[in-house]
N, C-alpha and C positions, 0 to 999 in steps of 0.2 A: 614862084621860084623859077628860075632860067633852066632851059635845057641842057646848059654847060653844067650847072648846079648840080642836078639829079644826077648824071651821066658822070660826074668825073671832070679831071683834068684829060686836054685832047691830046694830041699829038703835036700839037704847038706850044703847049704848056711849058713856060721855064720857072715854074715856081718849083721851090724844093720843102723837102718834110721840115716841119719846124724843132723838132731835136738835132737836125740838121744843120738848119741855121745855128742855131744858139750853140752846139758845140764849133761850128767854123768859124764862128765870132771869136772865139776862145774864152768864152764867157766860164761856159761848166761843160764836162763830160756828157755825150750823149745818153748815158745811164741816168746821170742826177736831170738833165733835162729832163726825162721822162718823169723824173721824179716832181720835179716842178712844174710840171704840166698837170697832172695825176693830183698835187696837191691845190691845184688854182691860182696858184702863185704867177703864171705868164699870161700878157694878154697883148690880143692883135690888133691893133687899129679900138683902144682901150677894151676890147671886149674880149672877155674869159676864156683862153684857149681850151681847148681840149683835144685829148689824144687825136693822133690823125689829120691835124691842120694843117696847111700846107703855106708857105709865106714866097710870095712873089716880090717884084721890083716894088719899090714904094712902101711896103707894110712900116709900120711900127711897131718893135717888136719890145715888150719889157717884162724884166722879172725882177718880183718885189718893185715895181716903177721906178725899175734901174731900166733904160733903154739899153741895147744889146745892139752895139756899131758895129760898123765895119771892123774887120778882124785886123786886130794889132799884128805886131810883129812877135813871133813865137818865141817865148822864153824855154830854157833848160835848164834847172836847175837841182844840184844837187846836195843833200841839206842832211848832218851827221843830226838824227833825231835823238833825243836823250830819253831816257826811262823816264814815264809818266805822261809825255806827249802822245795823245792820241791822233790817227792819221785817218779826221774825219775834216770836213768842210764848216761841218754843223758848227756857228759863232755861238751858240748855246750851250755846247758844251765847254766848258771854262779850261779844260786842256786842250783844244781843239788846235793842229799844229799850223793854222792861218795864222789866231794870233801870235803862237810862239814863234814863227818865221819873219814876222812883220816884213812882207815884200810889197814892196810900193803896187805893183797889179795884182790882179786877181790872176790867182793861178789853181792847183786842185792837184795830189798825189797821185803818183801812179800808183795802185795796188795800197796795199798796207803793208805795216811793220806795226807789230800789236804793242800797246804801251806798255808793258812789260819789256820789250826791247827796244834795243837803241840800235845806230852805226845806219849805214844809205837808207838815203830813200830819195826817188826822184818828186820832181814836180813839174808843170810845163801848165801852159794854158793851150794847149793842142792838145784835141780829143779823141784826134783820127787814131795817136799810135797806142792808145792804150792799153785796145785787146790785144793788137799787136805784140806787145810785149808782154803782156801774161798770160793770152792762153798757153797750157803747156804742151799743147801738138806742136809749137813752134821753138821747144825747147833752147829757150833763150834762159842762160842760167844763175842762178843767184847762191852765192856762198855765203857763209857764215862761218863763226869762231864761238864755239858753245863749250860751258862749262859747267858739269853733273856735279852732283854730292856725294856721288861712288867713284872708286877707281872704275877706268873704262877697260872692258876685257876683248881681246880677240871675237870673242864670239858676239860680245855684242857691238860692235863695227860691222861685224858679215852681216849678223840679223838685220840689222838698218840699211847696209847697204840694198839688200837683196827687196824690201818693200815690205811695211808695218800695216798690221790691220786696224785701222783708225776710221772714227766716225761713219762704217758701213761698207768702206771700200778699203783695198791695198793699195798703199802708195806706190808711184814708180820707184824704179832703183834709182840708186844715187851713188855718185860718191862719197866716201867718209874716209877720213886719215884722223887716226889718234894723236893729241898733241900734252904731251907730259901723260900724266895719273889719272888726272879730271877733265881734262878735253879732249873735243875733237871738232877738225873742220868738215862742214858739210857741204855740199854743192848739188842742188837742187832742180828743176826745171817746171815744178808746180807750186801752186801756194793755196793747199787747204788752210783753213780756221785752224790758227794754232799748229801747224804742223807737227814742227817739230820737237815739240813741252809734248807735242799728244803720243808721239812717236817715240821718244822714252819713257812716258809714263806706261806705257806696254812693256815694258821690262823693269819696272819699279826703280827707274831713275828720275830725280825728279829737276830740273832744268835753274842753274844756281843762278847764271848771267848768259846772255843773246846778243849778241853783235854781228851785224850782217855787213860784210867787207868790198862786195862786187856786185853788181848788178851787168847782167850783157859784160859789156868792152867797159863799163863804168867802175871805177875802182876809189873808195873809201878814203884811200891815202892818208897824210895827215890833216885834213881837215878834221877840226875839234868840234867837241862834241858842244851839239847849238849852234854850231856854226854852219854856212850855206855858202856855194860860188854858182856861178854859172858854168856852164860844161864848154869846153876847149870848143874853138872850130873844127878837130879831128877828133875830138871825141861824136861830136853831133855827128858829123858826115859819117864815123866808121858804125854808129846807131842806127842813125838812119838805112844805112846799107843795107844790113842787119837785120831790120822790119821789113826794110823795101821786099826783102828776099819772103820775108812770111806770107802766107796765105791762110787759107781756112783752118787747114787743119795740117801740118808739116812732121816726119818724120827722119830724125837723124840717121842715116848710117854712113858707113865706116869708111868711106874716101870723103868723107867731109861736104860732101854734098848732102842735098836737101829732098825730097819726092815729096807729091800729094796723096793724100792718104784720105778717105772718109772720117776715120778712126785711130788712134796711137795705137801700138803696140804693144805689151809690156817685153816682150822678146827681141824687137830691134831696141825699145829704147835701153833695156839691159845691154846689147852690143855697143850702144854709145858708152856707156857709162864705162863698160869693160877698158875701152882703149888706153884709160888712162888709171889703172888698177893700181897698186904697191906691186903685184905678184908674187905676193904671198899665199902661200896654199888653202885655199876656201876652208873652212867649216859649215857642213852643210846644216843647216841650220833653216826648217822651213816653217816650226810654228813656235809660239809660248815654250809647249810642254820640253820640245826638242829643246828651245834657248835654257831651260832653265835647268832639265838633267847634264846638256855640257857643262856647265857649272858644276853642279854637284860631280863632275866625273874629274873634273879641274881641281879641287878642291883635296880631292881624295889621293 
């Protein structure tokens, strides 16, 4: 073995990590890369990558002995998902929303929209934005149009807005506006599992229908449901801006600028969420017990 071998790449090295590669190809996400690496699936110059490779000028790179070219031109596309399409890659899965999309290239979801629900979801074969756009320090935000199987009450809007104890943690605040008897709109800047099914299920609501209407500056419109467009030249460029502006970890406050942070807040990102209120007078409302005696006080 070579002294370059043992030691590393030198200071003249221009080769790059191979999840690297294969997500600037636009092949798959640097996440499923790892995953395809981890599973055996990619190989360099025919031989079995493994974590930690690194791919220089010349390499051969393939996965599944699909070669992985030069990086096409980036699509954007945004795709009204219907109920029952899952927002997985996996062609094994038989709802899997590759095949339901039938897009002539390879492309891969930002984020999920859980098959139980429908309305936005993006896709791109660019890998770069797509922490970008979900982590929630960068509070980039996603609405939705939700309908319970109970009338929605005052109290429980504030409970929700103000952050539910779901799966170990409190969610951030959010906005919420009631819409008739049985809905209300949600507007987001995280995406636990199931959020917001898990987020009424804490107040024994149980979630009838889920339509997600906006993503960022991205909006739902009339695009039908199963249907897909590509996204405007000023939709991209006002995205792009948008992520350009993200970094590690970003928090909002209240002149509409941005700062770097280690860690979110749950007290600046409540001031975000504040600016754009109903102003209507709170109910304080800070756990279960408290949600469910305003009720009974409601009642009486």
């Amino acid at each position: 073995m070579s002294l370059k071998a043992v030691l590393g790449k030198d200071s003249h090295d221009s080769s790059i990590s191979l999840n690297k590669y294969i997500s600037d190809s636009g092949f798959c996400s640097r996440r499923e890369a790892d995953k395809y690496i981890d599973q055996g699936r990619v190989t360099i110059n025919d031989d079995v990558a493994i974590p930690g490779n690194r791919v220089k000028a010349g390499d051969d790179v393939c996965v599944d002995g699909e070669r992985v070219g030069k990086k096409k031109a980036v699509v954007y596309l945004a795709y009204n998902k219907p109920v029952g399409v899952t927002s997985t890659t996996d062609r094994k899965d038989k709802t899997n929303i590759i095949d339901a999309i039938h897009f002539p290239q390879r492309i891969f979801p930002v984020g999920r929209l859980d098959k139980d629900s429908e309305g936005l979801i993006l896709l791109t074969n660019e890998g770069n934005i797509v922490n970008k756009i979900l982590r929630a320090g960068n509070a980039h935000e996603k609405e939705y149009v939700v309908t319970v199987d109970k009338p929605v009450t005052h109290e429980f809007i504030t409970a929700m807005q103000r952050g539910v104890r779901i799966i170990g943690e409190t969610t951030l605040p959010c906005k919420v506006q009631p819409l008739g008897q049985f809905g209300f709109r949600i507007t987001l800047v995280q995406g636990l599992n199931r959020q917001i099914r898990r987020m009424c299920a804490a107040f024994d609501y149980k979630v009838k229908s889920l339509r997600r209407l906006r993503i960022m500056n991205i909006q739902l419109g009339n695009l039908k449901i199963g249907q897909h467009r590509l996204l405007s030249p000023e939709e991209i460029r006002d995205m792009l801006k948008m992520i350009g502006e993200s970094r590690s970890e970003v928090l909002p406050i209240q002149n509409g600028q941005s700062k770097a942070s280690s860690k979110i807040s749950r007290e600046e990102t409540s001031k975000y969420f504040r600016r754009e209120s109903t102003g209507r007078k709170e109910v304080k409302v800070k756990t279960f017990k408290d949600f469910r005696e305003a009720g009974k006080k409601k009642k009486k």
